[in-house]
Every structure is written in structure tokens, then in C-alpha cells.
C-alpha positions as CSV (number, residue, x, y, z in Angstrom):
1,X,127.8,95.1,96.9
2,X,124.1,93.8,97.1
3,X,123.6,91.1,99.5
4,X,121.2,89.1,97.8
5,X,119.8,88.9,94.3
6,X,115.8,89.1,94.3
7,X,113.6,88.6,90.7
8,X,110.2,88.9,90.5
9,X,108.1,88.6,87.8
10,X,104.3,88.2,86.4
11,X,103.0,90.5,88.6
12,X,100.2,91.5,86.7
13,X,98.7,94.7,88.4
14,X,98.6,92.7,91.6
15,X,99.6,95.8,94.2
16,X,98.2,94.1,97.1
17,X,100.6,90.7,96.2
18,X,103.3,92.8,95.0
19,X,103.0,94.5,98.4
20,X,102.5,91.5,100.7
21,X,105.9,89.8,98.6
22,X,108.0,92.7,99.5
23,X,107.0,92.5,102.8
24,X,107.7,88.9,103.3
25,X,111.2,89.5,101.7
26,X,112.2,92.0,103.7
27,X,113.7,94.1,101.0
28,X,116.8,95.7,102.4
29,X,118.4,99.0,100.6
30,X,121.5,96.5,100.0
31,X,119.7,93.8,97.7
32,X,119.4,93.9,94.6
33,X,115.7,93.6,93.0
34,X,114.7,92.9,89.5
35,X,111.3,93.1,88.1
36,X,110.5,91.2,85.1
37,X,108.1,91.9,82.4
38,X,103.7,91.4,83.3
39,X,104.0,94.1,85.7
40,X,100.3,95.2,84.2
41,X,97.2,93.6,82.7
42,X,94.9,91.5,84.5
43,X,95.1,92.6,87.8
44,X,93.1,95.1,89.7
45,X,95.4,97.9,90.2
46,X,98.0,98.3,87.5
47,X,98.6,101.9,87.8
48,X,98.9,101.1,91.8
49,X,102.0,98.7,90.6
50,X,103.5,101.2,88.1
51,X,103.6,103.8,90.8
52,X,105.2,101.1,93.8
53,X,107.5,100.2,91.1
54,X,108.8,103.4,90.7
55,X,109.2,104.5,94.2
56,X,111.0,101.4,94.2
57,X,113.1,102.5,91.4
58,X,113.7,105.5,93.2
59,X,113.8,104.4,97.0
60,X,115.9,101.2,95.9
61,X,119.6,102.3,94.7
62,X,119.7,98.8,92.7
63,X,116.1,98.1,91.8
64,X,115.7,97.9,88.1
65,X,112.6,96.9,86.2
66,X,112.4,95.2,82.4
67,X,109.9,95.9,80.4
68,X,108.4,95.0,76.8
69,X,107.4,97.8,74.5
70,X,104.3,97.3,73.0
């Protein structure tokens, strides 16, 4: 069971932000993350965020991300 429920959102292709957050969190393999919608646009790097997400995805056992088709 996750010990904490983290959501983030309106990233924007912010990598370096998205990085520094997860940092500051301390993202353990027992939370849970959720990553809401805005992941790209905007931002400098939003092929830098798709990829961190994913290894998130991957890495995290309950990290799931919501997006909007377009």
C-alpha cells in the first residue's frame, strides 16, 4: 500500500522543474504518483519530460500519467 498520494500537474515540458520537484519530494518506490494532463507545450524540453515520465512509468510500480488526446 502506497504511503502517500503525490499529483502533479501543468508541467509543461519543464524537465529541469519536473526534476528539481521530484527531488524535493523524495519520491519513494512506495508512493503513489499521478501526473496530470500539460505534461508538453510551452516548456523547453518536452521530449525531455515524455522520456522522465516514462522511466517513471517504468521505475515507479504506481506512477500513472493522464493524458488528453488531441
Amino acid at each position: 500500500m502506497p504511503t502517500r498520494t503525490l499529483i502533479i500537474g501543468d508541467i509543461h515540458g519543464c524537465l529541469r522543474q519536473l526534476d528539481a520537484l521530484l527531488e524535493a519530494i523524495s519520491l519513494s518506490t512506495d508512493d503513489h504518483l499521478i501526473l496530470l494532463g500539460d505534461l508538453i507545450d510551452r516548456g523547453p524540453n518536452s521530449a525531455g519530460v515524455l522520456k522522465r515520465v516514462r522511466q517513471l512509468s517504468l521505475r515507479q510500480a504506481d506512477a500513472h500519467y493522464l493524458a488528453e488526446r488531441w
